[in-house]
N, C-alpha and C positions, 0 to 999 in steps of 0.2 A: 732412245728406243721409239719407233712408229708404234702407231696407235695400233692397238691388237682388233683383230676381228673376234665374233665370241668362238672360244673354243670347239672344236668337231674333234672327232676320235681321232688321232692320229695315223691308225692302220690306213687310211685312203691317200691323206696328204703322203706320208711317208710312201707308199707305191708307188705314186704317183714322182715323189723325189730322187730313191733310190736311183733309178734309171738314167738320173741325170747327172749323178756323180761320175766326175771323167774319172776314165779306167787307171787312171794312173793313182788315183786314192781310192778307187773301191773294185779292186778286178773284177773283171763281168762274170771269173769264177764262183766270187765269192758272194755276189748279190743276191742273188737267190736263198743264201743261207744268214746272212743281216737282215734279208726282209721278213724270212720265217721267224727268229728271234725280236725282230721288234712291233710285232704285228697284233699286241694284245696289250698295248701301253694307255694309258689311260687319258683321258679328253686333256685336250691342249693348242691353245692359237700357235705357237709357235716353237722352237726349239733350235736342237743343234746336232753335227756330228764332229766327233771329236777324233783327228785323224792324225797318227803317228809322221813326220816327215822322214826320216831318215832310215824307214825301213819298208821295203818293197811286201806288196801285197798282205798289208797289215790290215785287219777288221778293225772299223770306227767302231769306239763307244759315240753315246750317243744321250740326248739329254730333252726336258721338256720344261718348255718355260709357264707359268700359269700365275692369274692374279689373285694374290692370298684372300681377299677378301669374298674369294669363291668357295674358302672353308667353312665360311660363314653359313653356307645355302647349303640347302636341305636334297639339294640336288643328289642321284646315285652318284656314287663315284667307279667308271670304269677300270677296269685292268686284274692285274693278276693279285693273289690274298694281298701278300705283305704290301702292295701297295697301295691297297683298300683301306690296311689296316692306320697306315700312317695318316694317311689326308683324314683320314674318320676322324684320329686318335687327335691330329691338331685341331681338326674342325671342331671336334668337341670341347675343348678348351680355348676354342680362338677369341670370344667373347670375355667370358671370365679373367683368360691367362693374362691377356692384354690392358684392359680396361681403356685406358684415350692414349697408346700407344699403336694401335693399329695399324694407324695412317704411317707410321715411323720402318714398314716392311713394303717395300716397294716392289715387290717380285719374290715368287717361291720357286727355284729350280731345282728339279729331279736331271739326276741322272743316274745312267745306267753304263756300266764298266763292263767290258769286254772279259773275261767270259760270263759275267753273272747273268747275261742276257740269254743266256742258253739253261741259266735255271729255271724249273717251274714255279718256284714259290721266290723272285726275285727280290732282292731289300734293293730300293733307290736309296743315292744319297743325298739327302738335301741340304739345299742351300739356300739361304734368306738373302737378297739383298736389300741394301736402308737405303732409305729417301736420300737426298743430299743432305737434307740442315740436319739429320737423327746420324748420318754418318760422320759429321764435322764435330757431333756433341755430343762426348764421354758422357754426360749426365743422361740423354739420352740412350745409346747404345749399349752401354753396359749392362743396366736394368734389363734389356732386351735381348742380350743372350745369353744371361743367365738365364730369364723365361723358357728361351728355346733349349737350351741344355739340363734344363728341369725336366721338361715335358718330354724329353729325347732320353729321359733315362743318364744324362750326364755327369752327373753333380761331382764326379772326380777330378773334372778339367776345371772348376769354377778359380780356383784360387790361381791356376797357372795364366790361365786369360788375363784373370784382372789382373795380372803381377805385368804381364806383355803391355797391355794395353796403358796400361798406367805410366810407361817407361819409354812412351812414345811422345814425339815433341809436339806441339802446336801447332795446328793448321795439318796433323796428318788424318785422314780420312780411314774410319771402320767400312770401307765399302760396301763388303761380301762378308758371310762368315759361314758355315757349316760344316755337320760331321761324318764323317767320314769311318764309317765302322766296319765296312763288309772284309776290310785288309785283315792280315794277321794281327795287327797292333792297331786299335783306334785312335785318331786322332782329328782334332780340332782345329779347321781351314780359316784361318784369318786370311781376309785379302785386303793387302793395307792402300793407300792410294796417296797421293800428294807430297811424297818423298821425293828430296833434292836427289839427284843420281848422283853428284858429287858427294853428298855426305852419305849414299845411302847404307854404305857397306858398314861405317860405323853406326849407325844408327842401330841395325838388326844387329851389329856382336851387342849393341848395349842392351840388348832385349833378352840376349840370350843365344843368340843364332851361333851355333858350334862352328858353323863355316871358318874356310879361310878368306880372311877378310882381307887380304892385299892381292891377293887372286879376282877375289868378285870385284875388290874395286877397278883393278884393270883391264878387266872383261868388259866392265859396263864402261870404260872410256868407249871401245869399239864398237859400243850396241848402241848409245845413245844418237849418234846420227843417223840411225835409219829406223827410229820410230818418235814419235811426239809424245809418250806417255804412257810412263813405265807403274806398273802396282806388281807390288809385293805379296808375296802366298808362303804366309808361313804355317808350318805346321805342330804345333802344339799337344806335349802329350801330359799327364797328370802332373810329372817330377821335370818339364824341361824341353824346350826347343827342338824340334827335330833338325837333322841337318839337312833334310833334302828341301833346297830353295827354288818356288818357281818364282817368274820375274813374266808378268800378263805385259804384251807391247802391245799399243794403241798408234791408230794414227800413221800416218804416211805422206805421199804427194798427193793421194785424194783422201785428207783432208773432212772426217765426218760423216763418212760412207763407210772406207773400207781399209786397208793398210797397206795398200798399192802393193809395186812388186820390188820394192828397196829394199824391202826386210828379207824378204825370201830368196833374194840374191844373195845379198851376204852370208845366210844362212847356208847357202851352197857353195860358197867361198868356203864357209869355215867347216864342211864337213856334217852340219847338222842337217841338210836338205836335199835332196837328189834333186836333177834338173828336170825331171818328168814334173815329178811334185810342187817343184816351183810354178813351172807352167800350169801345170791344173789348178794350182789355185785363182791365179788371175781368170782364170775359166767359167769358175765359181759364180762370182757376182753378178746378177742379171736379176732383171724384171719381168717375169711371166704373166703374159696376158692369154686367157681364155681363146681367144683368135689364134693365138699362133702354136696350141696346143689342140685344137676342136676333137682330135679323135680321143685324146687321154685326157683332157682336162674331169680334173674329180664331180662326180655327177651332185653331191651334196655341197657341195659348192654356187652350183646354178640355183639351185631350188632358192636361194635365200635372195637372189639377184632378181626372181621374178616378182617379190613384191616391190621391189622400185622400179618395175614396169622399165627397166633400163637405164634407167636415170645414172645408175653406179653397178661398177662390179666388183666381186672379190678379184686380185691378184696375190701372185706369191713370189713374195722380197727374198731372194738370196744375196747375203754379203757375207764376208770374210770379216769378223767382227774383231778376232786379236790373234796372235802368237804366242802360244806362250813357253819360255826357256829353262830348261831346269839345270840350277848350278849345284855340283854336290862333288866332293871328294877335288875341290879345289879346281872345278873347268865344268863347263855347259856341256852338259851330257844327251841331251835331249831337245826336239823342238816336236810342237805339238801344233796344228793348229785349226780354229776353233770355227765351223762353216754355219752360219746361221741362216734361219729360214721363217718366216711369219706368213701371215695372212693379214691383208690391210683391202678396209674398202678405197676404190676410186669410183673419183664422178666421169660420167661419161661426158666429153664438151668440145662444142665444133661441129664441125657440117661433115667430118671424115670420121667423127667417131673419135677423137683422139681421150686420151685418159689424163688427170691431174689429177695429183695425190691431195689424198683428203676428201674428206666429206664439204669440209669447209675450204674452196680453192686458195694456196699461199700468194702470196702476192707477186712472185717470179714465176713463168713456165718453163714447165719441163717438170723432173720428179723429184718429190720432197724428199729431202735426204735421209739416211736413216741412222740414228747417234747410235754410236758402241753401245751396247749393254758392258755393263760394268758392274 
């Protein structure tokens, strides 16, 4: 993940983004009515929209990424109640709840599910993701989501997690985890990470996963060469494994950035991806520089670039961060996939003006790449 800029309200960034979604994931009918619903979301450097493939002129949900350690500050917290009430409700036990587990929460993700965003009093679902060494280590992570499904009013899920989590092999990664309440049936989002694609299908029936397991494992012979890195999302309810499986793809022919356009071809091979949407996503990933936006670029934006007298600007990172496939009733039912968006400073450097990513210039030119969030 690039280094975040500090959070600004999202209504301006998001204006400013909407518009540049190709018409093939966001109809230019519909934008007007995504900007109205996402226009009172609460401060955040970066986020995502989350856009159906396989069905024409579908509204993205849409999600906000922010650094836990900003529960900590005494700072208001924007947006509508129930999302006041959350960040309040963690922020007031971030301290206590944690103690020198903290640092073990490496990103707080909201999001927001299509139609809840046309409610007034909207619930986000959030998601915690862990550090790398807190995700590789049960003794670590564990203690850590119980914490969070304590404070989250949980405590029915505790016994089915640990039973999952404990029945998972060595070296597999707690990546992601979070709850998921606003559905009819609540349920607890493990996203597991560092599973062999060859064993993976038994791995999840050993966990529980009602799937058909000689189904997923011949599905994922087909998928695995058109992505580098595959994590699992299972879903967890008090008494037992849901069967609805998503399967997060990482990785492409570039490699670090983005998921190129391998996966999204296949994916219209196999019926899960229309060919408009394939293309708009490669469309997606670009670098916006303040020049080559001068009449729309966000005006609170500038204001923070005139104390370094020029020296650096804000721009705004668009990549295509993963795909993600959901296999249920014995076959991939669904592709979704996941368009991310940040704020990062660059230095200004050269005699033309040119930009290098970072505050601190990398040791190669051109732009610093940007790691999947995971």
């Amino acid at each position: 993940m690039p280094p975040l800029a500090t959070g600004k309200p999202p209504r301006t960034l998001l204006e400013f983004l909407i518009p540049t979604l190709p018409e093939a994931l966001l109809a230019a009918d519909l934008a007007s009515e995504f900007q109205l619903a996402v226009a009172n979301l609460p401060a955040a450097p970066a986020g995502w929209f989350e856009c159906h493939l396989g069905a024409e002129g579908a509204l993205p949900d849409c999600g906000l990424m922010m650094e836990p350690s900003l529960l900590a500050t005494p700072a208001p917290v924007e947006g509508p109640p129930a999302v006041r009430r959350l960040l309040l409700h963690l922020g007031e036990t971030w301290l206590d709840g944690l103690n020198n587990q903290a640092s073990d929460l490496s990103m707080l993700l909201l999001e927001f599910d299509q139609p809840l965003l046309r409610k007034s009093d909207l619930v986000p679902l959030p998601f915690f993701s862990l550090s790398p060494a807190a995700a590789l280590d049960r003794n670590r992570h564990l203690p850590l989501v119980e914490i969070v499904l304590k404070w989250l009013g949980q405590t029915s899920f505790i016994p089915e997690v640990q039973r999952v989590l404990a029945r998972l092999p060595a070296g597999t990664s707690l990546d992601q985890f979070g709850v998921i309440s606003a559905r009819e049936e609540p349920v607890v989002r493990l996203n597991l990470g560092g599973l062999d694609p060859r064993a993976m299908a038994d791995i999840l029936g050993s966990c529980g996963w009602p799937g058909d397991i000689s189904s997923l494992a011949s599905d994922l012979q087909g998928l695995v060469h058109h992505c580098q890195a595959l994590e699992a999302c299972l879903d967890v309810h008090p008494h037992g494994v849901g069967p609805r499986l998503g399967l997060e793809c990482f990785g492409g022919h570039l490699a670090g950035t983005d998921i190129g356009m391998d996966l999204p071809s296949y994916l219209v091979q196999i019926g899960l991806c229309t060919p408009a949407k394939a293309q708009a996503l490669h469309a997606w990933s670009a670098v916006l520089q303040p020049k080559d936006h001068a009449g729309s670029w966000p005006q609170d934006l500038r204001w923070s670039e005139r104390l370094l007298a020029g020296s650096a600007v804000r721009i705004i990172r668009r990549w295509l961060n993963h795909i993600k496939l959901i296999h249920q009733d014995g076959r991939w039912c669904e592709a979704k996939a996941y368009l991310f968006f940040g704020q990062e400073w660059w230095r200004q450097r050269g005699d033309q003006g040119e930009l290098q990513g970072g505050l601190i210039a990398p040791d190669q030119p051109g732009w610093e790449a940007a790691a999947p969030v995971r």
